[in-house]
LOGUZA-541887 format. One line per field, with one value per residue (C-alpha): residue in three letters; x, y, z. Coordinates in steps of 0.001 Angstrom, whole numbers. Layout:
LOGUZA-541887
res	[ALA ...]
c1	[X ...]
c2	[Y ...]
c3	[Z ...]
***
This chain:
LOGUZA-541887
res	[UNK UNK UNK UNK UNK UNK UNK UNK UNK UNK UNK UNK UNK UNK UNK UNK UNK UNK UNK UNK UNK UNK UNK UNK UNK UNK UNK UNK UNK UNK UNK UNK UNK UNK UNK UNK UNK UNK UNK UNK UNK UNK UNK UNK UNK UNK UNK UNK UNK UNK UNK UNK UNK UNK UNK UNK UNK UNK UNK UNK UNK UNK UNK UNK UNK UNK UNK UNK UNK UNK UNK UNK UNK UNK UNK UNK UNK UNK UNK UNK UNK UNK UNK UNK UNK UNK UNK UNK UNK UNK UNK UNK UNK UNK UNK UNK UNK UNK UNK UNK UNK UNK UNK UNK UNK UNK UNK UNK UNK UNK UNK UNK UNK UNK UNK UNK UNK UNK UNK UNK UNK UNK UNK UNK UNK UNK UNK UNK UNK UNK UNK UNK UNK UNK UNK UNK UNK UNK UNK UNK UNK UNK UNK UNK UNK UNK UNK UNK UNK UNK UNK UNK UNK UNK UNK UNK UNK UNK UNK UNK UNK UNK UNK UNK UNK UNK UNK UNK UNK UNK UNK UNK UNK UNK UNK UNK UNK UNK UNK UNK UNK UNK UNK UNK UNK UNK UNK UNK UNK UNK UNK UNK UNK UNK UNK UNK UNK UNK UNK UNK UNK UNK UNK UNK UNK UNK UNK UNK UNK UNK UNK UNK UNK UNK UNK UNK UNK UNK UNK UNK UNK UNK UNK UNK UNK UNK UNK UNK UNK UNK UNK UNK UNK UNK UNK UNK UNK UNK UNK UNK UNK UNK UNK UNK UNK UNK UNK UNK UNK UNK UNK UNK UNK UNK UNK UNK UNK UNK UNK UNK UNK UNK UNK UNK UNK UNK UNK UNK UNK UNK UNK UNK UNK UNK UNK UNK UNK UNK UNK UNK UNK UNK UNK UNK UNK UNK UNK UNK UNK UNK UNK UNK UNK UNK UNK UNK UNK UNK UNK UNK UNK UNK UNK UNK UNK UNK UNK UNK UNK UNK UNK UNK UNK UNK UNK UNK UNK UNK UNK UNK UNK UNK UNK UNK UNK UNK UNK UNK UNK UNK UNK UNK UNK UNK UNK UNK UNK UNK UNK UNK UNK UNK UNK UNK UNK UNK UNK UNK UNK UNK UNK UNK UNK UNK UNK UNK UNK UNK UNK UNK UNK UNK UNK UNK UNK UNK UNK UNK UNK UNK UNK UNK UNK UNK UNK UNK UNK UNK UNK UNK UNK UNK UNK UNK UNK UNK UNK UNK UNK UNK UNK UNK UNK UNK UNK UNK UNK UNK UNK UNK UNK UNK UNK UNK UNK UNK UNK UNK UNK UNK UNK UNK UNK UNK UNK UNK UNK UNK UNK UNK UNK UNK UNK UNK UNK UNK UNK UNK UNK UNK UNK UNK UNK UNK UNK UNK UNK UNK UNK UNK UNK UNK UNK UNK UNK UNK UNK UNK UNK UNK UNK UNK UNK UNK UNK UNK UNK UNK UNK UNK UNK UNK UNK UNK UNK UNK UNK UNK UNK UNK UNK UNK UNK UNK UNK UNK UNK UNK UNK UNK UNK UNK UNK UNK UNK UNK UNK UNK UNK UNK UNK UNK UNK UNK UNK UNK UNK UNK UNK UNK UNK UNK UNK UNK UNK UNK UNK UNK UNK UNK UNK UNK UNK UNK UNK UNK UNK UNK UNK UNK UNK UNK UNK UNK UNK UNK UNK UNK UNK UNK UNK UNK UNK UNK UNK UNK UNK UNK UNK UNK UNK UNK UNK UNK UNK UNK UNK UNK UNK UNK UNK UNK UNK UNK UNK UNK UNK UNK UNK UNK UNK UNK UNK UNK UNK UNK UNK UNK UNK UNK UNK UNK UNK UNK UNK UNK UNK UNK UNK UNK UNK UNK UNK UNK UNK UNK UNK UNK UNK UNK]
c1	[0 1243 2338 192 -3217 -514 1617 -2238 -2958 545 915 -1879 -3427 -462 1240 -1361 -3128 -7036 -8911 -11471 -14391 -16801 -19771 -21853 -23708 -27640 -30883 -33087 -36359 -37658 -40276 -40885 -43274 -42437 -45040 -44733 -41158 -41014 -42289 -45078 -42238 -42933 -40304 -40397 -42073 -38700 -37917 -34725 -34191 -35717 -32472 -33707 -35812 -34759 -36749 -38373 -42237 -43756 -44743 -48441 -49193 -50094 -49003 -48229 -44382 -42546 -42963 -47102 -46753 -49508 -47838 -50475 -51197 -54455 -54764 -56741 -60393 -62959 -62415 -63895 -66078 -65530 -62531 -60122 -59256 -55953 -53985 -53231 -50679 -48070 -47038 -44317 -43559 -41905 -39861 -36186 -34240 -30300 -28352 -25424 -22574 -19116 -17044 -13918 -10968 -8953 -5740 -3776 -3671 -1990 -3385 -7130 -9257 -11952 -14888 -18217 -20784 -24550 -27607 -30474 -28330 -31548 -33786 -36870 -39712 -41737 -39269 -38427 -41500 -41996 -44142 -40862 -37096 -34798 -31992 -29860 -30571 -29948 -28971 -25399 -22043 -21240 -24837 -26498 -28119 -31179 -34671 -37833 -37943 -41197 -44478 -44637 -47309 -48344 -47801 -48226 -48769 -47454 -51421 -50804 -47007 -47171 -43326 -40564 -37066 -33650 -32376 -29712 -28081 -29087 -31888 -34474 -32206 -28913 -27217 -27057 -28100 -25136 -22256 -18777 -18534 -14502 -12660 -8862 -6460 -4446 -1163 114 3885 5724 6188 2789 -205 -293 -3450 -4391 -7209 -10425 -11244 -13694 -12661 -13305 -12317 -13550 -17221 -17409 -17965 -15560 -14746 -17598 -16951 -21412 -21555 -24507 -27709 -29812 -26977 -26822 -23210 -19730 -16416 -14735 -10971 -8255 -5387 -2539 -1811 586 -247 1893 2191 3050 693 1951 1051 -2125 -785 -1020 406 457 460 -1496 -1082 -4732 -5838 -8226 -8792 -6830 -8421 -8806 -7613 -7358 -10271 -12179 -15480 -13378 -11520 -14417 -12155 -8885 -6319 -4911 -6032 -3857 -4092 -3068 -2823 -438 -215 -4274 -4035 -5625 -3478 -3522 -1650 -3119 -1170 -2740 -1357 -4097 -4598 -7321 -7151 -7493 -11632 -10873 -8727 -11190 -13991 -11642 -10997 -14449 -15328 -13068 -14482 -11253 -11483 -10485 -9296 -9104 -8388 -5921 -4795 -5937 -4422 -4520 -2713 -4256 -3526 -3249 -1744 -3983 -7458 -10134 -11989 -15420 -17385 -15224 -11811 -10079 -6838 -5916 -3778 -1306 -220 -3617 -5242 -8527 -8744 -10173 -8643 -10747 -8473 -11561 -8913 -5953 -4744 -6208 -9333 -7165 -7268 -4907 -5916 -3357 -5122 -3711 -5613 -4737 -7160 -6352 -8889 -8984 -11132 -11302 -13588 -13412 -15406 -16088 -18713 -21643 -20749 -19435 -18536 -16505 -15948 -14247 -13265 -11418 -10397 -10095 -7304 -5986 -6291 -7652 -5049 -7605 -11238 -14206 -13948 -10500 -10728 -13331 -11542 -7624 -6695 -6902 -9233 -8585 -10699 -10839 -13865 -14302 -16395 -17507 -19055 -19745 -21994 -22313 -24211 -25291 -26870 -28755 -31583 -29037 -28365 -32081 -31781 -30169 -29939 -27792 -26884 -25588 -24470 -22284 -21256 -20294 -18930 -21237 -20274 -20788 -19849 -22464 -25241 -26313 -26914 -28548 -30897 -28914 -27591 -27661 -26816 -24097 -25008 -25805 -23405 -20318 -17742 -18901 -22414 -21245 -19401 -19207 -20294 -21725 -21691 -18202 -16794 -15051 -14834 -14187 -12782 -14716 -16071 -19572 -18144 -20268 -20296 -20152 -23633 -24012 -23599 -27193 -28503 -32108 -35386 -36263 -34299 -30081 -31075 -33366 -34055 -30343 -28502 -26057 -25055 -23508 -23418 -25703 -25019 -27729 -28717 -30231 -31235 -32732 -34107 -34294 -35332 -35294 -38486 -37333 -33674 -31876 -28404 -29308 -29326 -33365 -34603 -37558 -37903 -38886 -37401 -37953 -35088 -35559 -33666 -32777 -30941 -29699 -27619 -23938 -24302 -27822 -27389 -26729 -30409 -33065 -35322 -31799 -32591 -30806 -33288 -33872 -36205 -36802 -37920 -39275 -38501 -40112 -39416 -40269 -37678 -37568 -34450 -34879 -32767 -32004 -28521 -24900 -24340 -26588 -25262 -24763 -27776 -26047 -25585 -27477 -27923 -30400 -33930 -34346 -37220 -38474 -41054 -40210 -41989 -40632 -42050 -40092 -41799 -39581 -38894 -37974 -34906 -36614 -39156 -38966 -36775 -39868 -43217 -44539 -47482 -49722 -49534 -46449 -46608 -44187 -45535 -44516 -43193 -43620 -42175 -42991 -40259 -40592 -37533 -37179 -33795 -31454 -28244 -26071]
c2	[0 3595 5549 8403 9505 12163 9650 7613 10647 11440 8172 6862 10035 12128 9082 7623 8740 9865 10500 12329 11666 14499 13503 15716 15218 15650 13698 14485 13476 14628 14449 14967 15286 15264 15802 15755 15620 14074 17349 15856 14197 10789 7782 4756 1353 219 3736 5184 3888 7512 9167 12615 11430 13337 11990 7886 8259 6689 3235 4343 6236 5465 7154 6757 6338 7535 5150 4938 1767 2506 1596 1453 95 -1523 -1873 845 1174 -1416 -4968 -7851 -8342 -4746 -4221 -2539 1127 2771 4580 8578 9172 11844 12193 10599 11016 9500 10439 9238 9903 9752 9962 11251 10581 12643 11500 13079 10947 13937 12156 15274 19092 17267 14320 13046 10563 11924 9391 9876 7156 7295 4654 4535 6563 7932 5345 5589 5341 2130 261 -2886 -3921 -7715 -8312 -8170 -10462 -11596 -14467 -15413 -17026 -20167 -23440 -23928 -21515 -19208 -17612 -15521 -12321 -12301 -13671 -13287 -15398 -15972 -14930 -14544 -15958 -13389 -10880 -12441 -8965 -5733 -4809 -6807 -5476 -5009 -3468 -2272 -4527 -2552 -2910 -5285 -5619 -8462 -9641 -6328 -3500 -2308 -805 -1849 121 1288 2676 3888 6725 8504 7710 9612 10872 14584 14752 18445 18137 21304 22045 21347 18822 15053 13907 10135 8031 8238 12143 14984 16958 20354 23813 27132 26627 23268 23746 20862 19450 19391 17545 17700 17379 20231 19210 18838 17247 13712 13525 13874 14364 11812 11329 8285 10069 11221 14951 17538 20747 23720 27955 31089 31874 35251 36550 33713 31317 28394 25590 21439 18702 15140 11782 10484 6747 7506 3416 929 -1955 -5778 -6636 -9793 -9627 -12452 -13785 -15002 -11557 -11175 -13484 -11701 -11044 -8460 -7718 -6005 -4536 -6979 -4963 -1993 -706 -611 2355 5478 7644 11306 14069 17281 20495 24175 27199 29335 32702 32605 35426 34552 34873 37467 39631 39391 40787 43736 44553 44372 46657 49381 49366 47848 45035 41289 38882 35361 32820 30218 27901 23889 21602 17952 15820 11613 9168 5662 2864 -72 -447 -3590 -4323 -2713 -5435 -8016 -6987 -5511 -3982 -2242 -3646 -664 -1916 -1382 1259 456 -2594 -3776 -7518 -9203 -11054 -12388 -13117 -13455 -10333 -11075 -8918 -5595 -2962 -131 3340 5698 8265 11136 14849 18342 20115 23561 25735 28526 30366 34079 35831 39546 41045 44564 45568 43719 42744 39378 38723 34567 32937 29355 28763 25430 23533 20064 19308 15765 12746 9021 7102 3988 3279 2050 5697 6434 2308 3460 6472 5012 7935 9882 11265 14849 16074 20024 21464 24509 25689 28828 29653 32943 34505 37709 38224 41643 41751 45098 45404 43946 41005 40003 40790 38860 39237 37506 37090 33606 32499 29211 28002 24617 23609 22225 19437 20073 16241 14624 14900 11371 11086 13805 13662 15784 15033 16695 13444 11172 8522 4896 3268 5230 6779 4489 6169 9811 11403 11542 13097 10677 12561 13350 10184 12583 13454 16405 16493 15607 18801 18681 20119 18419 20477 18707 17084 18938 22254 23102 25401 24746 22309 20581 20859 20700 18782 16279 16199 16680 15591 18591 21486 20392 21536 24179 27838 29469 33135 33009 35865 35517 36999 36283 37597 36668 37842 36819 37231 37085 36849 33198 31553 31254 32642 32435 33833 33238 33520 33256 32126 32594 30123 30332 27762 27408 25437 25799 24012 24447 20896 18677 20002 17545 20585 21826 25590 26906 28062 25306 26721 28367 27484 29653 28289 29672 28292 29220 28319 28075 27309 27016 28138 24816 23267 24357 24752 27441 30703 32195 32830 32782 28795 25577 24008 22910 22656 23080 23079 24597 23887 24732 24699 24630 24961 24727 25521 23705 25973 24960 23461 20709 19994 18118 18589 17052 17248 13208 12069 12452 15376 15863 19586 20624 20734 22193 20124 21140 19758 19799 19562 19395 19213 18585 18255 18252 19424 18646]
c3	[0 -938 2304 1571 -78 -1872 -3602 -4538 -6706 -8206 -9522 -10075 -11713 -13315 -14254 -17091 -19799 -18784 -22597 -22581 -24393 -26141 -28236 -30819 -33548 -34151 -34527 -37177 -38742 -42841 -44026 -47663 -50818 -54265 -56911 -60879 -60726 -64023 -64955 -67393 -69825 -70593 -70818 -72499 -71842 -69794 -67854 -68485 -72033 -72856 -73385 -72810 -69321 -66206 -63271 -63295 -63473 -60092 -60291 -59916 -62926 -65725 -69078 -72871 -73282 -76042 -78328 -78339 -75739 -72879 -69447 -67021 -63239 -63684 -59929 -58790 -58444 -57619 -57914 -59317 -61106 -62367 -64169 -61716 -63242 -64309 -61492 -62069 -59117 -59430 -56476 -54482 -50576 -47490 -44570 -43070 -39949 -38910 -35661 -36149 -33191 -33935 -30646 -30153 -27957 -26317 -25176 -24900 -26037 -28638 -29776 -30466 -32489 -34119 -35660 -37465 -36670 -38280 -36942 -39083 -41626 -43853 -42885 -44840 -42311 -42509 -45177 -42447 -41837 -40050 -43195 -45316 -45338 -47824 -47878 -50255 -53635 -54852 -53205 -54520 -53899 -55115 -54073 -56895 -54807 -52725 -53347 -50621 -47538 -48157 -45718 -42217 -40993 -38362 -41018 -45072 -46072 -45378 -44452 -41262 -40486 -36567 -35658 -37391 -37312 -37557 -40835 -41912 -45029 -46912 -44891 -45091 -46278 -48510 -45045 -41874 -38355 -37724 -40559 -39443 -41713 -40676 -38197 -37881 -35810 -35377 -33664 -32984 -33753 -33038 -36491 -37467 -37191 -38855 -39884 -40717 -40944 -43029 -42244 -44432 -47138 -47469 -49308 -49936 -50496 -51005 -54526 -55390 -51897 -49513 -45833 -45668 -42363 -42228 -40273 -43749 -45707 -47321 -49511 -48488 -49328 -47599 -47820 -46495 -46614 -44576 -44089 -42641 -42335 -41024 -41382 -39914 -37691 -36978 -41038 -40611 -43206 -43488 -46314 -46120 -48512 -48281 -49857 -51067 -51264 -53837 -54907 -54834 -57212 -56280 -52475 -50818 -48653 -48155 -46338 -43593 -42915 -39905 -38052 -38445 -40762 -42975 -46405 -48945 -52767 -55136 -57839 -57491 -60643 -60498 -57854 -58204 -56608 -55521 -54667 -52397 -52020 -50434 -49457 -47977 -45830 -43210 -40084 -36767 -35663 -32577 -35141 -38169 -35669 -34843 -38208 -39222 -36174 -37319 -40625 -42501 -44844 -43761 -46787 -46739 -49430 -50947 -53524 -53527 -56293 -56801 -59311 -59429 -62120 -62515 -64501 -65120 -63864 -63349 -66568 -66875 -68697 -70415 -70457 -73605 -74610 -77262 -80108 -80407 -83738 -85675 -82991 -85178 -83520 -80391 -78882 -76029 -74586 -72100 -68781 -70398 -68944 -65197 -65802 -66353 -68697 -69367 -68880 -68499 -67007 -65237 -63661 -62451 -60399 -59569 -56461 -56078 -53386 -52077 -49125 -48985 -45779 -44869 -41796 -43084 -46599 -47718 -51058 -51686 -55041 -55655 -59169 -60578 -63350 -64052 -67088 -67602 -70172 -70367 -72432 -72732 -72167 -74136 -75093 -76743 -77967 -80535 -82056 -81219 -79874 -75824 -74553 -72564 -69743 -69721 -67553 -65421 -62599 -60675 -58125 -56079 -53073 -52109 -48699 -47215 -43728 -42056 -39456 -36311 -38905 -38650 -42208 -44823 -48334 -50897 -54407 -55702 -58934 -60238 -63851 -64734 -67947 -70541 -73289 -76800 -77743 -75035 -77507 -76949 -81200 -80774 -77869 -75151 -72078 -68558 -66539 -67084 -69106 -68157 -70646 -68915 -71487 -74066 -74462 -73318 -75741 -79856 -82821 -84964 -88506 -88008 -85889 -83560 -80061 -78339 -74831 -71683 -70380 -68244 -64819 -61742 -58386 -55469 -54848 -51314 -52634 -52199 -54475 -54470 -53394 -56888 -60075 -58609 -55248 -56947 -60653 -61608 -57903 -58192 -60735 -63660 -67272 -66184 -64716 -62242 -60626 -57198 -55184 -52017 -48706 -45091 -42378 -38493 -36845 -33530 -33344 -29316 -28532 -26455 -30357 -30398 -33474 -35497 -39254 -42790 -46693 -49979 -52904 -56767 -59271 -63261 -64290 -68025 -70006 -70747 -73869 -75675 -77110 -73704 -72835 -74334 -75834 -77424 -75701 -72627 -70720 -68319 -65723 -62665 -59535 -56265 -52968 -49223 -46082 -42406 -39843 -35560 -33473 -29473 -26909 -25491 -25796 -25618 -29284 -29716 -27887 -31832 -33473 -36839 -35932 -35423 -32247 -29733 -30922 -35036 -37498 -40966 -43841 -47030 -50134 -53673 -56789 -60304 -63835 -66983 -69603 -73630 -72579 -70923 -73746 -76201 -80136 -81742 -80757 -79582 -81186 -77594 -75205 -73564 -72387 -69592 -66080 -63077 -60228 -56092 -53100 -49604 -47028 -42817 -40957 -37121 -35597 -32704 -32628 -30069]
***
């Protein structure tokens, strides 16, 4: 036994690491409706082999497709012995929920472990029902998929579904409860901090990189990659480089990994790799509110490039290589060359982002460039020759505030390279394309292609409720103006607040001919929303952030213009519609 209660504490205490443990993250709960969304355009009898379709028509409605075929759900109605009638449905709704846990392992000032854990992760409400299980097909190995369990017999149809039962992949769902999402670690060094793990991504506005980790977000930049990062933080600047594990092809892992061992790549050459390096200017947050107060001007900013490329790649479909010899002529070599392809691929991405402040006024901009080349794919194997990526995107925000910041007003716009080549033999193209490079690209009267230009923003750069979040995922091809207002009727310095706004939308084409009506003018949409925060929490002692207690309903409605319409007019009535949405959100943010 120690001599005194003193030397108890020293060593028991002082003497050993104690972590400490923080947890945040949020709860939240959507709720949403989406009506006409296919805008009133029709698809073909098998949806999606429409080339110029935009949104799937629901499964409950019934329609003439493009090619005179009537697709109808003869389900509705009364039942036998009357015929049952045609359903008319356009409308599609649901709602999901996610906990999100972000706990933070504080070992020292210097060193934590930092992890991003979601349960239920978008769980559509009511999708596990006790009425519903799967198990895998087939009775020999290796098993082919999934197939129904068949009926359970306190519940043969979903009418009679009693509970819900957390989802698991395989059995009643694609995810399971719980998915570890990042999980790395920062050591302060004292030259700098090392970063290394599976951590978010994130510059400027997020127009390229975007970490999503807001309260209504769903996508993600998410990076494994190992960083240092270091500066002068006397002049505020700062300047790192990072090594990016951007694929890595065909591993070793196996069904019988659960019970240890290490998997590796077995295909080095196959790597995607990636190269990060910033230099960037951001002032301390005490000294920027100084400045501001005397009425100066505080600038912030930097530069973000990336260089990837790889070697070989797996084979998409059966694997081919090209006979270099006769570049007219494709081999398939079937596995002759272990299910590899070449590619030869290489990228440069150069970021750019600026913030200028002064009293109330905000004014950022990110603008990049991707420029690089695919030596090989089913792409450059048609025409014998490379295929170069050259794209470019913009975007900017200016933000004005008045009234004790209660009011907000702002001015957004963003541009994203179009593609003259992605005509899709003529039918336009706004999404990628479900044939991959080999249905993308091409002029058909001239059997040449141009390079690959359609610049994508990140998916979680909101811009809208409809046309970018939904219709189209993100911004691409496209360029946009959006001014809106906001204004906090109840506004106090505890964070509650309680206001109200109102965004307009254009969006147009960069290229007339990736839009399916062959005109830029796209649309534009009007979104309102009312929104509440509480006082409750310890997040929420800014006003201008989220914490505590959140909610809002928004409303969004978009009307197509001729650039959604269609070149020729069908044979049966196919005017343009508008398309609404109906959003609640409830949250907590902790």
């Amino acid at each position: 036994m120690a001599g005194s209660p003193q030397e108890v504490f020293s060593d028991d205490w002082w003497g050993r690491a104690r972590p400490i443990v923080e947890l945040h993250g949020y709860f939240r709960t959507r709720a949403e409706l989406f009506h006409n969304f296919f805008l009133g355009r029709h698809t073909s009898a098998l949806q999606g082999n429409d080339p110029q379709y935009l949104w799937p028509i629901p499964l409950d409605q019934s329609y003439t497709s493009v090619n005179g075929t009537a697709v109808n759900a003869s389900v509705c109605g009364p039942s036998a012995p009357k015929p049952n009638q045609n359903c008319y449905d356009k409308t599609q709704s649901g709602a999901n929920v996610r906990l999100r846990l972000d706990p933070e392992i504080h070992i020292s000032d210097n060193l934590r472990i930092l992890t991003q854990i979601d349960a239920l992760d978008n769980l559509v409400l009511g999708s596990t029902p006790d009425a519903y299980a799967m198990r895998p097909a087939g009775t020999t190995t290796p098993r082919t998929g999934y197939q129904s369990a068949g009926a359970n017999p306190y519940a043969p149809l979903g009418f009679f579904s009693t509970t819900q039962g957390p989802p698991t992949a395989g059995v009643n769902s694609w995810t399971n409860s719980i998915n570890v999402k990042r999980a790395w670690a920062e050591y302060m060094t004292p030259v700098g901090q090392l970063r290394f793990g599976r951590m978010p991504g994130h510059w400027g506005l997020g127009m390229v990189e975007n970490s999503g980790d807001g309260v209504d977000s769903d996508y993600q930049t998410t990076l494994d990659r190992i960083m240092f990062i270091t500066g002068v933080k006397s002049i505020d600047l700062y300047f790192g480089g990072a090594w990016d594990f951007v694929s890595t092809g065909p591993t070793s892992a196996s069904p019988f990994d659960v019970y240890g061992g290490q998997p590796y790549s077995t295909c080095n050459l196959c790597n995607v790799n990636e190269w990060a390096a910033f230099v960037a200017r951001r002032m301390n947050p005490e000294l920027q509110k100084l400045t501001l107060a005397r009425g100066d001007m505080a600038l912030n900013g930097g530069l973000y490039a990336k260089f990837r490329s790889q070697n070989i790649d797996v084979s998409s479909g059966t694997p081919q290589t090209i006979d270099y010899s006769n570049s007219n002529t494709v081999n398939n070599l079937g596995t002759a060359n272990n299910g590899l392809e070449p590619r030869q691929a290489w990228a440069f991405t150069p970021d750019l982002w600026v913030q200028a402040l002064w009293r109330k006024l905000r004014f950022e901009a990110e603008a990049a460039a991707v420029y690089g080349q695919i030596g090989s794919s089913a792409l450059s194997q048609d025409v014998g020759h490379p295929v170069d990526i050259l794209q470019f995107g913009v975007t900017t925000q200016t933000e004005y505030r008045a009234v004790d910041d209660k009011l907000d007003l702002r001015f957004g716009f963003g541009w994203a390279s179009g593609d003259p080549w992605a005509n899709n033999n003529g039918q336009g193209a706004l999404q990628p394309s479900a044939a991959g490079l080999g249905g993308a690209q091409g002029s058909q009267e001239f059997n040449t292609y141009g390079p690959l230009s359609t610049f994508r923003f990140h998916p979680d750069y909101r811009v809208d409720l409809i046309f970018y979040r939904h219709i189209l995922s993100r911004v691409e091809g496209t360029y946009y103006f959006r001014p809106s207002v906001d204004y906090d009727f109840l506004r106090h310095a505890d964070g509650e607040k309680f206001g109200g706004g109102a965004a307009i939308i254009w969006s147009r084409a960069s290229q007339f001919v990736q839009a399916p009506g062959h005109k830029r003018d796209l649309g534009v949409e009007l979104d309102v929303q009312l929104y509440y925060q509480s006082k409750d929490g310890s997040l929420n002692d800014d006003p201008s952030k989220i914490g505590g207690f959140f909610t809002m309903l928004q409303y969004g409605v978009f009307f197509p213009l001729g650039g959604l319409d269609y070149v020729t007019t069908p044979a049966f009535d196919a005017s343009l519609s508008a398309a609404q949405t109906v959003r609640l959100f409830m949250g907590i943010v902790y």
